[in-house]
N, CA, C and O atoms as CSV, one atom per row, in Angstrom:
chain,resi,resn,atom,element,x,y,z
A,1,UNK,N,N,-19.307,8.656,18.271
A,1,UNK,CA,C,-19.578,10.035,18.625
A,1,UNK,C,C,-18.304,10.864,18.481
A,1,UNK,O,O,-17.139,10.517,18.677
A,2,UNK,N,N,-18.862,12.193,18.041
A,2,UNK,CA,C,-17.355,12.967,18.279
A,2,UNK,C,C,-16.638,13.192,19.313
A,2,UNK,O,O,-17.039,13.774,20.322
A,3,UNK,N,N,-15.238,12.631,19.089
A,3,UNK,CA,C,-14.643,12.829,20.454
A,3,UNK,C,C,-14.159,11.896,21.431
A,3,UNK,O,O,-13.410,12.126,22.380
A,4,UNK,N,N,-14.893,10.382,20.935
A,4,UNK,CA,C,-14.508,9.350,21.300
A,4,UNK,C,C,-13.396,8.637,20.626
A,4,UNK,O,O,-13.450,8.749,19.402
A,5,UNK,N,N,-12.441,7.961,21.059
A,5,UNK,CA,C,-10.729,7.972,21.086
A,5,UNK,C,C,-11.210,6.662,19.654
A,5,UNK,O,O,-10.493,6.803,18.664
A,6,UNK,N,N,-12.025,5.793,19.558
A,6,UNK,CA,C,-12.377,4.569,18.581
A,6,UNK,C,C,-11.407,4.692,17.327
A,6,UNK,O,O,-10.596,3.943,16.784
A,7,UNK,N,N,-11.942,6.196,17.089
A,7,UNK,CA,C,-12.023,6.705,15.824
A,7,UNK,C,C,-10.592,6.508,14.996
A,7,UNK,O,O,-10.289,6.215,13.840
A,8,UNK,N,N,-9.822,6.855,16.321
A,8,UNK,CA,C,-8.391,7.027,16.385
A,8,UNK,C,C,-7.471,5.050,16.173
A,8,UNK,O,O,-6.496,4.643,15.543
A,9,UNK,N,N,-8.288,4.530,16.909
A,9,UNK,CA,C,-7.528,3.035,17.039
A,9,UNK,C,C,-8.222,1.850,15.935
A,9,UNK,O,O,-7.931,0.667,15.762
A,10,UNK,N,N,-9.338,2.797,15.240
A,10,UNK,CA,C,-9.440,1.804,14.224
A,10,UNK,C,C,-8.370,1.423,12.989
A,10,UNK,O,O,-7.738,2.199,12.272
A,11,UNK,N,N,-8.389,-0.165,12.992
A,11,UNK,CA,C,-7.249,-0.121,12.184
A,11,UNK,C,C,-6.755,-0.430,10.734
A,11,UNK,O,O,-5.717,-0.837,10.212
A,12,UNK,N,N,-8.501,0.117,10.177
A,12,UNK,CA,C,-8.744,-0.346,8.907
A,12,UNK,C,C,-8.911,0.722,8.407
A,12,UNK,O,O,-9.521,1.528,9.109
A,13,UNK,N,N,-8.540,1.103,7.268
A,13,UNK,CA,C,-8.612,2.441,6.307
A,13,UNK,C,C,-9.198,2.265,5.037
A,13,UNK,O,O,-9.162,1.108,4.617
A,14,UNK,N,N,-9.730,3.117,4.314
A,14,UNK,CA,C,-10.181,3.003,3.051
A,14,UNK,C,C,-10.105,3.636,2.040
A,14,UNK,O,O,-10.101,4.861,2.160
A,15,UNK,N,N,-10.044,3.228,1.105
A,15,UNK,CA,C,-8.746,3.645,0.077
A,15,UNK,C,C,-9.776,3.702,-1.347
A,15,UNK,O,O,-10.850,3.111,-1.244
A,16,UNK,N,N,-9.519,4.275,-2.424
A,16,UNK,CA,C,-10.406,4.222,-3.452
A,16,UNK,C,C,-10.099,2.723,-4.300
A,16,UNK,O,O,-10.697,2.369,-5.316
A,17,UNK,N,N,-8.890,1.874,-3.522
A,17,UNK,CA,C,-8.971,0.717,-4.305
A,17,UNK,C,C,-9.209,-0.234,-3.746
A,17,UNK,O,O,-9.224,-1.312,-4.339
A,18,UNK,N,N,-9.483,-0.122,-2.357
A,18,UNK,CA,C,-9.538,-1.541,-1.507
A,18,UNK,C,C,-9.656,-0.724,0.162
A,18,UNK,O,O,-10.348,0.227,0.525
A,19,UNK,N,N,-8.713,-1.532,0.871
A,19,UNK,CA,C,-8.357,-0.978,2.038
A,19,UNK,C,C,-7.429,-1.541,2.797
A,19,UNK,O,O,-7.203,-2.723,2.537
A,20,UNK,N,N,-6.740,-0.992,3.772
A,20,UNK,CA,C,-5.333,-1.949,4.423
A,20,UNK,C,C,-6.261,-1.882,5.995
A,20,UNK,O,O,-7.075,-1.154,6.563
A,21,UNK,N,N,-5.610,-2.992,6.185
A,21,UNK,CA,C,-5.918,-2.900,8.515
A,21,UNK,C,C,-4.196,-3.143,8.529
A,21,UNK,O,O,-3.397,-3.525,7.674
A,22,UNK,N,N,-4.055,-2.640,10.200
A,22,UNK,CA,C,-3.460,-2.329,10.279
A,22,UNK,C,C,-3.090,-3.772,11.353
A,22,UNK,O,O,-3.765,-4.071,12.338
A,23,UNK,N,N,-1.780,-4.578,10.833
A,23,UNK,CA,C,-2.100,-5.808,11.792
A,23,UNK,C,C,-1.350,-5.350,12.914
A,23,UNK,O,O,-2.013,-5.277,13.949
A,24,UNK,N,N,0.164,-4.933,13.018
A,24,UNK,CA,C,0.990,-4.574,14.055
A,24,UNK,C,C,1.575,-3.521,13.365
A,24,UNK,O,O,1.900,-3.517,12.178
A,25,UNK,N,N,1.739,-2.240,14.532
A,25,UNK,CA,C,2.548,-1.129,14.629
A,25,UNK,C,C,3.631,-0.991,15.173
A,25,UNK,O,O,3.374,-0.155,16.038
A,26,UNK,N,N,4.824,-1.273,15.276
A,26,UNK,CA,C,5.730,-0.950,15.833
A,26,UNK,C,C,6.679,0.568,15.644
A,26,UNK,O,O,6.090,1.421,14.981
A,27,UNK,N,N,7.946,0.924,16.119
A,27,UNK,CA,C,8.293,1.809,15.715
A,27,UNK,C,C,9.352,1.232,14.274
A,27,UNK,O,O,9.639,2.030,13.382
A,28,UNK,N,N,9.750,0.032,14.246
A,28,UNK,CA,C,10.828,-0.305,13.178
A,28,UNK,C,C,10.485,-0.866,12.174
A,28,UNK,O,O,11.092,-1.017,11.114
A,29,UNK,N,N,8.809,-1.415,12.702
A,29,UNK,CA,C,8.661,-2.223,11.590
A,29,UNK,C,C,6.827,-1.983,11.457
A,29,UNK,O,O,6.233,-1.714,12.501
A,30,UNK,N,N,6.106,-2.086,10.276
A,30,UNK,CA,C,4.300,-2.246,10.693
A,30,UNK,C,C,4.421,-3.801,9.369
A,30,UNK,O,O,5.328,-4.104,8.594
A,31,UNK,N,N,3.200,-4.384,9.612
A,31,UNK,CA,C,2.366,-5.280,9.139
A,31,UNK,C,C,0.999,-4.875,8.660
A,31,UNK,O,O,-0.025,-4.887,9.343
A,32,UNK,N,N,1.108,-4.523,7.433
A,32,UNK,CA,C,-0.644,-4.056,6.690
A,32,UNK,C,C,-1.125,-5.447,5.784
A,32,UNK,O,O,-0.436,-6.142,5.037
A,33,UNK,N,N,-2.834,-5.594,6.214
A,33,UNK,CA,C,-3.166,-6.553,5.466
A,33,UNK,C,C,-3.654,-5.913,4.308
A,33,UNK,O,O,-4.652,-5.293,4.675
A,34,UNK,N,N,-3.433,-5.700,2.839
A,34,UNK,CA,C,-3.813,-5.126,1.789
A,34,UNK,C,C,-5.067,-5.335,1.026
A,34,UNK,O,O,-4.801,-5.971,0.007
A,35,UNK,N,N,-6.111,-5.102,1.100
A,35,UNK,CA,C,-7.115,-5.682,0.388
A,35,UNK,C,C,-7.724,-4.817,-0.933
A,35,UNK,O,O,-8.414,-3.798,-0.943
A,36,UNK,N,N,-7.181,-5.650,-2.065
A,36,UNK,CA,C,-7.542,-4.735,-3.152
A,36,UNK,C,C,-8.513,-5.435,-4.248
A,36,UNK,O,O,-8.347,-6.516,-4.813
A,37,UNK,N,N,-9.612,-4.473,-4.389
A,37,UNK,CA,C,-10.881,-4.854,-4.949
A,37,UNK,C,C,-9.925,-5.046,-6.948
A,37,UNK,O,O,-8.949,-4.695,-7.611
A,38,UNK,N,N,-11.088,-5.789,-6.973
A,38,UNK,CA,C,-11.013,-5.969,-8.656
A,38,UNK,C,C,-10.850,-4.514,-9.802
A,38,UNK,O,O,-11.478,-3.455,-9.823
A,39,UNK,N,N,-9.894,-4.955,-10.549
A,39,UNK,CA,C,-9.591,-4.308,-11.220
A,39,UNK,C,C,-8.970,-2.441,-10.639
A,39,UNK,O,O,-8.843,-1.341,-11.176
A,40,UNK,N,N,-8.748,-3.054,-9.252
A,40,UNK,CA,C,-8.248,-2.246,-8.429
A,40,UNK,C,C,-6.773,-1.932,-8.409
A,40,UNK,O,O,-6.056,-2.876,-8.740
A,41,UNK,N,N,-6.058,-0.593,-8.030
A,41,UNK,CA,C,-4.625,-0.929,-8.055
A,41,UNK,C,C,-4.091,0.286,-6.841
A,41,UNK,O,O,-4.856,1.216,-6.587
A,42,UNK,N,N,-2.978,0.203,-6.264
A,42,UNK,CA,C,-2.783,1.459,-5.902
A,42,UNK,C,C,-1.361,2.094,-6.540
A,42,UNK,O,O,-0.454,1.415,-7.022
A,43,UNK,N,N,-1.389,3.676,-6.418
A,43,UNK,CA,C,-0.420,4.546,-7.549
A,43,UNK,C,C,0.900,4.208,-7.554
A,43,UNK,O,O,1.615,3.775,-6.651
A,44,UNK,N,N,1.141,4.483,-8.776
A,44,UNK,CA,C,3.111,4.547,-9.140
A,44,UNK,C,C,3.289,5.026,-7.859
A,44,UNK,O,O,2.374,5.486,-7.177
A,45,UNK,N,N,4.486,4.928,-7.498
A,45,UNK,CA,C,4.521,5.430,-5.948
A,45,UNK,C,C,6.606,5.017,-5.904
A,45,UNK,O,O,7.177,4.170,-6.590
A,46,UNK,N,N,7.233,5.948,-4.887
A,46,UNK,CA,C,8.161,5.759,-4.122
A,46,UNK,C,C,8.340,5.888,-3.009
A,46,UNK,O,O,8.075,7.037,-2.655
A,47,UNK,N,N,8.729,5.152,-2.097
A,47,UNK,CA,C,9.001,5.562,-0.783
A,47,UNK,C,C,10.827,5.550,-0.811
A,47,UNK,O,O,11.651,4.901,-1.456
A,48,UNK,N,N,10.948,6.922,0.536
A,48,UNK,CA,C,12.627,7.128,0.592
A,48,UNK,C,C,12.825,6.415,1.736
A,48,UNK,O,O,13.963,5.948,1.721
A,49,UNK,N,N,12.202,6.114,2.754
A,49,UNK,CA,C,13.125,5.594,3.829
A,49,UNK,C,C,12.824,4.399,4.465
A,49,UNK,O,O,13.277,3.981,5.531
A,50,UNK,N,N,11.612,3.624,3.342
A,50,UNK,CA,C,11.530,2.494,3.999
A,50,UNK,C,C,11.744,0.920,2.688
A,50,UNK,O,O,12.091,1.099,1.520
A,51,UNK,N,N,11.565,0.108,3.038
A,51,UNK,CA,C,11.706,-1.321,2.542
A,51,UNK,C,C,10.522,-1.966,2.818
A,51,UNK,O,O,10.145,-2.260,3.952
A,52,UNK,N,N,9.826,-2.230,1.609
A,52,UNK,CA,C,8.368,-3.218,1.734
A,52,UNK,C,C,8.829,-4.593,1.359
A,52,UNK,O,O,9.818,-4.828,0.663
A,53,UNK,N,N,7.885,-5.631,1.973
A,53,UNK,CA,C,8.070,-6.985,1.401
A,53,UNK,C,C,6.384,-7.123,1.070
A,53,UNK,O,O,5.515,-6.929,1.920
A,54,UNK,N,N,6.170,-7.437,-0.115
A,54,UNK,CA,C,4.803,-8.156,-0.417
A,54,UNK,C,C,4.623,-9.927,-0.641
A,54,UNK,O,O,5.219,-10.559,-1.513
A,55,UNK,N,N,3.730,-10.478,0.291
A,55,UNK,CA,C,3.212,-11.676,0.232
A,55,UNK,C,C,1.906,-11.299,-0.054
A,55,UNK,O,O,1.016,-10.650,0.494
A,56,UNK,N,N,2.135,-12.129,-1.452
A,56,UNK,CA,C,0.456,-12.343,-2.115
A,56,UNK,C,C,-0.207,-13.285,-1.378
A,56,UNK,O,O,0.091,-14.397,-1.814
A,57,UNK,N,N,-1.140,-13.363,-0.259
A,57,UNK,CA,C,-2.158,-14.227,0.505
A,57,UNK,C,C,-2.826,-14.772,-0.519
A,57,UNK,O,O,-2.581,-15.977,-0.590
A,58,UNK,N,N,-3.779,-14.285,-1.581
A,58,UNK,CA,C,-5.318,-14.362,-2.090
A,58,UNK,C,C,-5.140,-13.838,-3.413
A,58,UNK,O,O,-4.644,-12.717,-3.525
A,59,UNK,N,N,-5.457,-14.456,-4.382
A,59,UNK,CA,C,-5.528,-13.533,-5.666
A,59,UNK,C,C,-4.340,-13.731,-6.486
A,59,UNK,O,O,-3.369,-14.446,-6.242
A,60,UNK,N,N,-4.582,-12.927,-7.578
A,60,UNK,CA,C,-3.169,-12.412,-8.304
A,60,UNK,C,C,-3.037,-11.154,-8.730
A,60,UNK,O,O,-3.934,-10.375,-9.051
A,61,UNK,N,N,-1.578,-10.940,-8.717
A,61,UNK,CA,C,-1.420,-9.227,-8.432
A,61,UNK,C,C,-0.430,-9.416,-10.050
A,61,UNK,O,O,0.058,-10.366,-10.662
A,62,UNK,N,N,-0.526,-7.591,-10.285
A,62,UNK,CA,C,-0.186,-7.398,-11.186
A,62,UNK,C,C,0.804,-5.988,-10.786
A,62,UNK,O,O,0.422,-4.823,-10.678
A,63,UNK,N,N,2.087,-6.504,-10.626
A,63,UNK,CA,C,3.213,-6.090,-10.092
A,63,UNK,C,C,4.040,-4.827,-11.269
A,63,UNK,O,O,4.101,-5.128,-12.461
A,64,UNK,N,N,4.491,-3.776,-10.894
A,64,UNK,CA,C,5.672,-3.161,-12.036
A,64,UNK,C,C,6.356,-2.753,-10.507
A,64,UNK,O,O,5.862,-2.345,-9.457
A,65,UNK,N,N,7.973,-3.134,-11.015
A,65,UNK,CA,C,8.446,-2.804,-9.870
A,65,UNK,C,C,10.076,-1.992,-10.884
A,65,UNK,O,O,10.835,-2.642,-11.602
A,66,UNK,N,N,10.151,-0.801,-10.653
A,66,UNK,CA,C,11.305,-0.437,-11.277
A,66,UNK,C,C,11.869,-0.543,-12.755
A,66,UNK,O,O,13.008,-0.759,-13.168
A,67,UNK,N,N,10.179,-0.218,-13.670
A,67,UNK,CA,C,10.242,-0.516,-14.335
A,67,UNK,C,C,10.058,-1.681,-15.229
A,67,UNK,O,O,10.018,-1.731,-16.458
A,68,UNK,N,N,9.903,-3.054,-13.896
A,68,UNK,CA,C,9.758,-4.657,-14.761
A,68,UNK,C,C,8.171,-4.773,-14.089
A,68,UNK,O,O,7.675,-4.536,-12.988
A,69,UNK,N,N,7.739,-5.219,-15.253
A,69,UNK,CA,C,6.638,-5.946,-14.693
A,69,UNK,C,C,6.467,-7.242,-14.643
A,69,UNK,O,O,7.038,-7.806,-15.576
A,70,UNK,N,N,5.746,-8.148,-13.718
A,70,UNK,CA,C,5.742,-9.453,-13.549
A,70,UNK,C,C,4.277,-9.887,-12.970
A,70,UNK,O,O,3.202,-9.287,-12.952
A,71,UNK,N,N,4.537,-10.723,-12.668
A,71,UNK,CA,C,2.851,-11.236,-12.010
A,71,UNK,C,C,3.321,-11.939,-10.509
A,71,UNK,O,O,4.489,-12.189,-10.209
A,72,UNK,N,N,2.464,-12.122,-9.891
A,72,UNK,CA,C,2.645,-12.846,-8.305
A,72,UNK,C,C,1.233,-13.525,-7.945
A,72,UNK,O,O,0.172,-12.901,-7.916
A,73,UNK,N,N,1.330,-14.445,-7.765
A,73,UNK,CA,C,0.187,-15.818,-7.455
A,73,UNK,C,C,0.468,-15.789,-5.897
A,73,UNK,O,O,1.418,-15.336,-5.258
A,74,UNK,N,N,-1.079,-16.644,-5.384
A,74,UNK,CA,C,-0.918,-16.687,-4.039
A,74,UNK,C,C,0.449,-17.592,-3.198
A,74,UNK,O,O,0.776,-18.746,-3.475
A,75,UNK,N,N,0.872,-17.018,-2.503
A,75,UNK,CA,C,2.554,-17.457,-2.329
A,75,UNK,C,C,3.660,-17.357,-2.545
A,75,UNK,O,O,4.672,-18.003,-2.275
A,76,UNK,N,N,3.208,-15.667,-3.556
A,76,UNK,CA,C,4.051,-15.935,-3.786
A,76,UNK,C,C,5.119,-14.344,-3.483
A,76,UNK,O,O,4.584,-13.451,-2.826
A,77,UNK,N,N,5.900,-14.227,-3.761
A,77,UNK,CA,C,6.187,-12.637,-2.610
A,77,UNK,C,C,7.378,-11.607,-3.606
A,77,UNK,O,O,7.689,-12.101,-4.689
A,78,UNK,N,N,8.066,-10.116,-3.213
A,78,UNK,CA,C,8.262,-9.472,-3.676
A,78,UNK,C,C,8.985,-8.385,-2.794
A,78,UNK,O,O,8.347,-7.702,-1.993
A,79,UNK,N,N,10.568,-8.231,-3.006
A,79,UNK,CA,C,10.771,-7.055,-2.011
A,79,UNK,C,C,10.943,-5.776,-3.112
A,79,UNK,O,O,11.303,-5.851,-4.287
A,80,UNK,N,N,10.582,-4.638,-2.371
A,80,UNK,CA,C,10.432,-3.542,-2.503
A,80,UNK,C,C,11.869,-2.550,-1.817
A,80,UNK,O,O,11.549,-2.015,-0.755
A,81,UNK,N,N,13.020,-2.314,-2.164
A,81,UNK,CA,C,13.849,-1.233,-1.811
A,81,UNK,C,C,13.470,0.025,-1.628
A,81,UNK,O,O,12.624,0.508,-2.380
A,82,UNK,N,N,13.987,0.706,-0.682
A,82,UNK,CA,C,13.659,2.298,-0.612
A,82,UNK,C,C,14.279,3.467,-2.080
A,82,UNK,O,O,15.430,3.894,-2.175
A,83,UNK,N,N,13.482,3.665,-2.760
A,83,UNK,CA,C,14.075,4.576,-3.740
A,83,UNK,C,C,13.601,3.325,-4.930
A,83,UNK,O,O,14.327,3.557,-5.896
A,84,UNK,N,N,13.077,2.619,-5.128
A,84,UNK,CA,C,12.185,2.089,-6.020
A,84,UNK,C,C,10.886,2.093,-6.046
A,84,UNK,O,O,10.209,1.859,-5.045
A,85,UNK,N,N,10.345,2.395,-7.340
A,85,UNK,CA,C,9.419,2.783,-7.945
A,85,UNK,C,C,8.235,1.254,-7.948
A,85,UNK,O,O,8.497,0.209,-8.543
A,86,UNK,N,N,7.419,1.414,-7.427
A,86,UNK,CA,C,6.869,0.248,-7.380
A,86,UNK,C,C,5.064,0.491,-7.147
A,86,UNK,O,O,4.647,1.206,-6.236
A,87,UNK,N,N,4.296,-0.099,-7.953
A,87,UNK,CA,C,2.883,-0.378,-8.305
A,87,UNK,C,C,2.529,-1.858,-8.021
A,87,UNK,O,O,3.305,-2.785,-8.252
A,88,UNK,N,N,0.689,-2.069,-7.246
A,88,UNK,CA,C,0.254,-3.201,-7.625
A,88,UNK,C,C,-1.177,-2.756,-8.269
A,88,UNK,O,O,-1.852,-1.728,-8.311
A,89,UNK,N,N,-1.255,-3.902,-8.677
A,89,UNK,CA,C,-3.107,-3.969,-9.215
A,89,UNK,C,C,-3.724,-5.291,-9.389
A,89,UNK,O,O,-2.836,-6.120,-9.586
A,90,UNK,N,N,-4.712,-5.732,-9.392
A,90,UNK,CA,C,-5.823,-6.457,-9.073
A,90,UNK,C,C,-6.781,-6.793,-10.125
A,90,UNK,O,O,-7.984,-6.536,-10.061
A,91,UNK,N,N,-5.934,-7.638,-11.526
A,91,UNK,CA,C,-6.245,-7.736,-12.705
A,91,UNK,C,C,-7.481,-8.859,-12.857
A,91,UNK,O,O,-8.015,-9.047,-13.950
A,92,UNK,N,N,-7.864,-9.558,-11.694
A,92,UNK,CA,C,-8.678,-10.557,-11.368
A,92,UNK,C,C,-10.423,-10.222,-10.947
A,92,UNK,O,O,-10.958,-9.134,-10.734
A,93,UNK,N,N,-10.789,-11.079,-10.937
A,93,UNK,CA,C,-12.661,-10.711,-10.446
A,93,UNK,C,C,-12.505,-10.902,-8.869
A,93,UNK,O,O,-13.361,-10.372,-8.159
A,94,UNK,N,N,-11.365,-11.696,-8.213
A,94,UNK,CA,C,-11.696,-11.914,-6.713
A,94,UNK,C,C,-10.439,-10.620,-6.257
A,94,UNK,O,O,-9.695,-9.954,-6.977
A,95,UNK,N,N,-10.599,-10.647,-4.916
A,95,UNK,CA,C,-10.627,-9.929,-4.082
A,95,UNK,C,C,-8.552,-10.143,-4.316
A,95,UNK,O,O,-8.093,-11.124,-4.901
A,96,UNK,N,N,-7.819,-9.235,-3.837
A,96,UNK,CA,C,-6.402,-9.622,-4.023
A,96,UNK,C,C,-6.440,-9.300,-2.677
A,96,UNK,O,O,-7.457,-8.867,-2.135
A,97,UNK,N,N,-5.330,-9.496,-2.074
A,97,UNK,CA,C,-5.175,-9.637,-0.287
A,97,UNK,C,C,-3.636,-10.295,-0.496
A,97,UNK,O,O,-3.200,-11.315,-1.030
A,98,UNK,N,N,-3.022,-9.081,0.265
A,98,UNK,CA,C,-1.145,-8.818,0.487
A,98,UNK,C,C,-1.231,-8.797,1.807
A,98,UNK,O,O,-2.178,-8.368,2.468
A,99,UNK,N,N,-0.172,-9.292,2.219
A,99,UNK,CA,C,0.395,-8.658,3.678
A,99,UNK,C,C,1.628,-8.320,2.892
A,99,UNK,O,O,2.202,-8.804,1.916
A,100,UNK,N,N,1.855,-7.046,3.898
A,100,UNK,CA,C,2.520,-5.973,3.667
A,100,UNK,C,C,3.573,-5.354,4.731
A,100,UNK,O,O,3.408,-4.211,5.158
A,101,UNK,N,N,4.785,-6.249,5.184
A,101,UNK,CA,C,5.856,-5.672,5.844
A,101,UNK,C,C,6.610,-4.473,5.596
A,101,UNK,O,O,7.228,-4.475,4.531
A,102,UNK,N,N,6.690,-3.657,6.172
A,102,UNK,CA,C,7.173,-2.351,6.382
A,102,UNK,C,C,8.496,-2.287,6.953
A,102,UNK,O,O,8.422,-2.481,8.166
A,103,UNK,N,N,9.757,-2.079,6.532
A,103,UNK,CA,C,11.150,-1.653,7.634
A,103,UNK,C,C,11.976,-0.311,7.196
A,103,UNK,O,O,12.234,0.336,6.180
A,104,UNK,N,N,12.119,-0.305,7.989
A,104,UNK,CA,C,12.976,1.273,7.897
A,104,UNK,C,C,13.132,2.398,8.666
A,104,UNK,O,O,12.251,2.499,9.520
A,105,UNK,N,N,13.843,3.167,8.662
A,105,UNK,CA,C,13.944,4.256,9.842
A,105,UNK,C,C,12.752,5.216,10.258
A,105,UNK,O,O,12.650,5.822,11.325
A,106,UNK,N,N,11.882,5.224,9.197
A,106,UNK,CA,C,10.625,6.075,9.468
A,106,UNK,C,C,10.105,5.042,8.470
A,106,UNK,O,O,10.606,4.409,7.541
A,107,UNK,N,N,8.532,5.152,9.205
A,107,UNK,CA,C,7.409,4.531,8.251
A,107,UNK,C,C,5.916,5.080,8.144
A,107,UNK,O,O,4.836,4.538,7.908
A,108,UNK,N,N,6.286,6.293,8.399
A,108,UNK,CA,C,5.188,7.104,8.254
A,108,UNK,C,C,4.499,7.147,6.685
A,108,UNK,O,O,5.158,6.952,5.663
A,109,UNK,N,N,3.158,7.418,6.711
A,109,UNK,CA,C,2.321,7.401,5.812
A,109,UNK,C,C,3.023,8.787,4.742
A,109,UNK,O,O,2.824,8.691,3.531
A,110,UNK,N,N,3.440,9.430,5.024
A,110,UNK,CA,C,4.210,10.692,4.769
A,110,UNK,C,C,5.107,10.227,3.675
A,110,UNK,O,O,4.906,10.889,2.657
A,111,UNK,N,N,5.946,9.397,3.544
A,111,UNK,CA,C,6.338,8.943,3.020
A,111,UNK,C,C,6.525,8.358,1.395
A,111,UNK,O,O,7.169,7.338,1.151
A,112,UNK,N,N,5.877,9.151,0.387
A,112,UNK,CA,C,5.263,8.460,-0.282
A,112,UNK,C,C,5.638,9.842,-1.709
A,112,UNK,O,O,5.260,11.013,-1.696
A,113,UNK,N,N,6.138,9.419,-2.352
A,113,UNK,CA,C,6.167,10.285,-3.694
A,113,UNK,C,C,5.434,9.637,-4.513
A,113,UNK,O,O,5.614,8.419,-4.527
A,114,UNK,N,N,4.451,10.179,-5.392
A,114,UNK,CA,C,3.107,9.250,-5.921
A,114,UNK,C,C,3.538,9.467,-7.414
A,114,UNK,O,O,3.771,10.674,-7.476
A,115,UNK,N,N,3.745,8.958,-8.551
A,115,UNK,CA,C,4.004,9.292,-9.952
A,115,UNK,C,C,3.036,9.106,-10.546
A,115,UNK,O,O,3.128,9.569,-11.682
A,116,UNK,N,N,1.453,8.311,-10.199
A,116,UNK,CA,C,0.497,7.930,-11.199
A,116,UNK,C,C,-0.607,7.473,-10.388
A,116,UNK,O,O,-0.315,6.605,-9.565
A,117,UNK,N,N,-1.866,7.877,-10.434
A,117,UNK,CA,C,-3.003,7.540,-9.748
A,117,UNK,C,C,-4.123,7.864,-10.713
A,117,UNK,O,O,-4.524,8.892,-11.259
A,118,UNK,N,N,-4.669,5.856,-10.709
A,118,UNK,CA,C,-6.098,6.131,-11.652
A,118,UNK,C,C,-7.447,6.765,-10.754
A,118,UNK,O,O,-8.511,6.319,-11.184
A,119,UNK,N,N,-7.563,7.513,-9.843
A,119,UNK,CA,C,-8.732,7.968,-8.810
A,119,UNK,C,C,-8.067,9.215,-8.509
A,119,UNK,O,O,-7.880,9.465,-7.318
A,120,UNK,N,N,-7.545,10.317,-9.674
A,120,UNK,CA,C,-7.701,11.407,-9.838
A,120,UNK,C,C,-7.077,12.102,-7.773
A,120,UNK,O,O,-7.387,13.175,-7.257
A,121,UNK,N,N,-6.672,11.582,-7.489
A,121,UNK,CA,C,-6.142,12.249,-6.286
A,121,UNK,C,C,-5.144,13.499,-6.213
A,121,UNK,O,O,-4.242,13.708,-7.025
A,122,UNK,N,N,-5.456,14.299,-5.097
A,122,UNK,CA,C,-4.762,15.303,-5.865
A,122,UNK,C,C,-2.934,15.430,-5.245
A,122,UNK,O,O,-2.637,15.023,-4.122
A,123,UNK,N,N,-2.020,15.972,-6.081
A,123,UNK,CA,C,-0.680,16.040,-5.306
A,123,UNK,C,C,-0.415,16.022,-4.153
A,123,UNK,O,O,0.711,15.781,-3.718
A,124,UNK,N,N,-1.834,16.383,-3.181
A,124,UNK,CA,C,-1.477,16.757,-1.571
A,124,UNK,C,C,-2.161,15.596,-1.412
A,124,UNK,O,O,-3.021,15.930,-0.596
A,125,UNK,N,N,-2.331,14.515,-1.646
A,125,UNK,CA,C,-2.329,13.382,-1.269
A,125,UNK,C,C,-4.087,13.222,-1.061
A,125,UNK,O,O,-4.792,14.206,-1.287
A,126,UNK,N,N,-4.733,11.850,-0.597
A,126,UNK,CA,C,-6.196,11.811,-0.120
A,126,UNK,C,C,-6.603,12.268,1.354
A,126,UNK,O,O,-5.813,11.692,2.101
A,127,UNK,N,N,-7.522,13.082,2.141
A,127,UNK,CA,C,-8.201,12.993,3.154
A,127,UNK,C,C,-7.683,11.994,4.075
A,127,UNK,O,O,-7.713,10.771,3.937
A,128,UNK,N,N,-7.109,12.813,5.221
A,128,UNK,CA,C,-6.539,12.125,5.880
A,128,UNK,C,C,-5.058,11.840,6.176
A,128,UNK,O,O,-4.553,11.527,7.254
A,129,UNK,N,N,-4.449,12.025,4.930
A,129,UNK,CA,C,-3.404,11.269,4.369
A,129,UNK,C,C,-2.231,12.218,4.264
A,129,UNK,O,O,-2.389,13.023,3.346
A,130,UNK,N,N,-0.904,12.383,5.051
A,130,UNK,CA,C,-0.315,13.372,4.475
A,130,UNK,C,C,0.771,12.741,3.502
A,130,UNK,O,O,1.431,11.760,3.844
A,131,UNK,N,N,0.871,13.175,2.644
A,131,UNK,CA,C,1.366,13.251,0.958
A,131,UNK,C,C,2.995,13.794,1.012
A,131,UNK,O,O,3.291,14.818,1.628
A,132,UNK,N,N,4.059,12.924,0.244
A,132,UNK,CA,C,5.298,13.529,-0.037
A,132,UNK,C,C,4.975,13.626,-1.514
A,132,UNK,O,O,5.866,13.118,-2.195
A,133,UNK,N,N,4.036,14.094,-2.166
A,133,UNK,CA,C,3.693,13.570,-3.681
A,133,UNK,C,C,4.118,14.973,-4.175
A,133,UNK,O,O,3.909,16.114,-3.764
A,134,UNK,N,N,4.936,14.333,-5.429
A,134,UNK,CA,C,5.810,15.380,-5.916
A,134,UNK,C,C,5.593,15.367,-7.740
A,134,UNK,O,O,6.219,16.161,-8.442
């Protein structure tokens, strides 16, 4: 119902390529479980003030990170620097599934300069979502 707080503490989101839950929030650090459908990916993208680590759980991902591209099997993992340019996608028929460590001084969703998105999103980012997309 409108108005009830749920809405607010659910911790799964949905995304035009999959969806993340949200495992732990902290202020220094979050944990997202990544779930990205087939032939799914999410955008060229930079973040300025934080540091991702990706562990491939499930699947295989199809990585460009700063320009290199590589592949990652289940187990197998990937850090992400702040001020690198970094994409995944979901070149497989099953389901891809990351956990997704977050560190840095801010880790707000805000965060995010977008360079390339196949689901037509617009510069101010998706519903919901506030956008550093430049």
């Amino acid at each position: 119902a409108a108005g009830h707080p749920t809405h607010q503490d659910f911790p799964t989101v949905f995304r035009p390529w999959g969806s993340f839950h949200m495992l732990e929030d902290r202020p220094w650090y979050k944990v997202k479980r990544l779930a990205i459908k087939a032939g799914g990916g999410i955008s060229r993208q930079v973040h300025c003030q934080r540091n991702e680590h990706w562990v491939v759980a499930a699947g295989r991902a199809e990585v460009h990170l700063d320009g290199r591209d590589f592949t990652l099997e289940a187990n197998e993992s990937a850090d992400i620097k702040a001020g690198q340019t970094h994409q995944v996608s979901n070149p497989g028929p099953d389901l891809l599934v990351i956990i997704e460590v977050q560190c840095g001084a801010y880790l707000g969703e805000d965060d995010i300069i977008r360079f390339q998105d196949h689901y037509g999103r617009s510069p101010e980012g998706e519903p919901n979502e506030k956008s550093a997309v430049r």
